[in-house]
Every structure is written in structure tokens, then in C-alpha cells.
C-alpha positions as CSV (number, residue, x, y, z in Angstrom):
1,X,7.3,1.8,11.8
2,X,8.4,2.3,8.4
3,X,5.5,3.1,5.6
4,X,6.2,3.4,2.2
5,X,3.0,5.3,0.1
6,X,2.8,4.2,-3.2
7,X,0.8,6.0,-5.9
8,X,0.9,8.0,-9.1
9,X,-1.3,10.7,-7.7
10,X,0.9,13.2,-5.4
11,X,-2.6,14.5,-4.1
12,X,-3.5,10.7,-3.2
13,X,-0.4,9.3,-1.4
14,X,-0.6,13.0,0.9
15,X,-4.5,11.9,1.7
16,X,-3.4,8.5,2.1
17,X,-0.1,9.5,4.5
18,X,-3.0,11.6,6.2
19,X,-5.8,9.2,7.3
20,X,-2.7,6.6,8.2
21,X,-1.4,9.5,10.9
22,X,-5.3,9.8,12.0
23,X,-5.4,6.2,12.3
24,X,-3.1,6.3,14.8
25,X,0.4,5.7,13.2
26,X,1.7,9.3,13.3
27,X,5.0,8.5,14.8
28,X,5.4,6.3,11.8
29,X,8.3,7.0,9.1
30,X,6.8,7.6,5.8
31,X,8.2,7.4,2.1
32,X,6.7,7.6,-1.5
33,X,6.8,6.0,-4.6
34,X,5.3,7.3,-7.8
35,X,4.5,4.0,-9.1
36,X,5.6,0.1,-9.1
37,X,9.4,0.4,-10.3
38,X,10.0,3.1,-8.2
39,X,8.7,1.7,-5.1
40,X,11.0,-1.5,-6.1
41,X,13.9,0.3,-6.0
42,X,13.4,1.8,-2.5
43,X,11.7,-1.3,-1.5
44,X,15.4,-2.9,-2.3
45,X,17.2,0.3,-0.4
46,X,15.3,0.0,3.1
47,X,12.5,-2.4,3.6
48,X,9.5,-0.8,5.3
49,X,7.5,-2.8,7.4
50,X,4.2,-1.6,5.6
51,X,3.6,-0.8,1.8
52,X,0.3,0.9,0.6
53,X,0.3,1.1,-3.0
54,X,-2.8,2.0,-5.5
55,X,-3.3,-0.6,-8.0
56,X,-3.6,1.5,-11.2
57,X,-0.6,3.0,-11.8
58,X,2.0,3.9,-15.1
59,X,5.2,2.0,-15.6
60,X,4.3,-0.5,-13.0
61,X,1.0,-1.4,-11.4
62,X,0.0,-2.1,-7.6
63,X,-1.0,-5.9,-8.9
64,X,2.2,-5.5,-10.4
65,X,4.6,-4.6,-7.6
66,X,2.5,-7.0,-4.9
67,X,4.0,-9.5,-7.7
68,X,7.2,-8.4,-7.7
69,X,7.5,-8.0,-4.3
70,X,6.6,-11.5,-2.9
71,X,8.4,-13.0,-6.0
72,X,11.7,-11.3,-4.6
73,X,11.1,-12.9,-1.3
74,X,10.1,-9.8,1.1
75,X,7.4,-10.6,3.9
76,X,6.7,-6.9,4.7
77,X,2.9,-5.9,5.3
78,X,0.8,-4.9,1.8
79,X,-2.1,-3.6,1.4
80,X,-3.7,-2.1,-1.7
81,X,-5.8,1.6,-1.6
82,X,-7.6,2.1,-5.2
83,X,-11.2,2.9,-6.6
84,X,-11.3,-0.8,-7.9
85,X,-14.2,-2.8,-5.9
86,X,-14.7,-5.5,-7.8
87,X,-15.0,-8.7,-5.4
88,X,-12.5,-10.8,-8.4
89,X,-9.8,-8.2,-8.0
90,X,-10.1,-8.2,-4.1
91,X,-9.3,-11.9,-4.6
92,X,-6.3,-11.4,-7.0
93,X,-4.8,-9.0,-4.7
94,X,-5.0,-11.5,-2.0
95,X,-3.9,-14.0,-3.7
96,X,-0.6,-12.2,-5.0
97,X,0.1,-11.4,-1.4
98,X,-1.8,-8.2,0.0
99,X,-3.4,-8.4,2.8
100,X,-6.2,-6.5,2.2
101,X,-7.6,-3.6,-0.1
102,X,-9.1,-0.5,1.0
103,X,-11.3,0.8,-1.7
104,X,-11.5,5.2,-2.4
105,X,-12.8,6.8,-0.8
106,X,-12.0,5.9,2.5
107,X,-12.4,7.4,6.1
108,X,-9.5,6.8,8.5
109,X,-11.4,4.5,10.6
110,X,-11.8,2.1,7.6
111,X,-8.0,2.4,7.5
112,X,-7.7,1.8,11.2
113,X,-9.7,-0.8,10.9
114,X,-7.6,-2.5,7.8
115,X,-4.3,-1.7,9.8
116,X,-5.1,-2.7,13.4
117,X,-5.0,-6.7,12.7
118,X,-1.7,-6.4,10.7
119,X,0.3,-4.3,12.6
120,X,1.3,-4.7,16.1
């Protein structure tokens, strides 16, 4: 599986590549974006099958680049990892097209537990 790590926080997408391995995707392939534009363009490159992406970010947010994404017509996997908890943005990011949103800070059971109905 493909998995492409999307956040402005080097520190963040390394914890976040981390508790997706002990979740029990470490034979996945994994690439980084540092925000919404840059994640478009390697989106565009090589589709991954799975795209985790923080929601506040420079340039181009998460909302952002769920937008973008589904607007462009790619059905890959998305979910969103941030510190945002409000139930309204939950519901926005569902509604632009993730499929779920894990809030920080997270163990990697409540990642397995976000991936395991998505992924096969």
C-alpha cells in the first residue's frame, strides 16, 4: 500500500508514519508532503492508495487539499489527523470527502481502529 503523510510539522508526519507502521501497515510505502500544494503535485505523480493530511497547514490546508482532491476526481482513501475536535469540522471534513478524522494526540490503536474499516 502506498501512504502519502501530509503535514507541515516534520516531527508530526515521523509520529504519524510511526503509529501507522504499529498499526500494522509497516510493509506500507510511505511519502510526505509539507502541506496541501505539495501533496497535490505528488498526489498528480503517483496516486497513493491512502492520504493522511493535518488540516492546519501554510500554503494549502488539509480541508483544502480533501477539496482539491475529490474536485480532481481521485477516489483514494483520506483521512484527516489534527488537534481540531470540534464535532462541525468532523462533519465538514466528511462532507468534503475524508473518511474520517483522527484527533492529536492519538495512540496507534485509535489509528488501527480508523484504518482497519477502509483498508483492506
Amino acid at each position: 500500500m502506498n501512504i502519502l503523510i501530509v503535514d507541515d510539522s516534520k516531527a508530526m508526519r515521523a509520529i504519524v508514519t510511526r503509529a501507522v507502521k504499529a498499526a500494522g501497515f509497516g510493509d506500507s510505502t510511505y511519502r510526505e508532503a509539507g502541506n496541501g500544494v505539495e501533496a497535490l503535485a505528488a498526489i498528480r505523480a503517483t496516486t497513493p492508495d491512502l492520504v493522511l493530511t493535518d488540516w492546519n497547514m501554510p500554503e494549502m490546508t488539509g480541508f483544502e487539499l480533501v477539496k482539491a482532491i475529490r474536485a480532481e476526481g481521485f477516489g483514494m482513501k483520506i483521512g484527516m489527523v489534527t488537534s481540531e475536535a470540534a464535532p462541525e469540522l468532523r462533519e465538514q471534513a466528511i462532507q468534503a470527502g475524508a473518511l474520517f478524522l483522527l484527533c492529536k494526540p492519538f495512540t496507534p490503536d485509535a489509528v488501527k481502529a480508523a484504518l482497519q474499516p477502509i483498508l483492506p
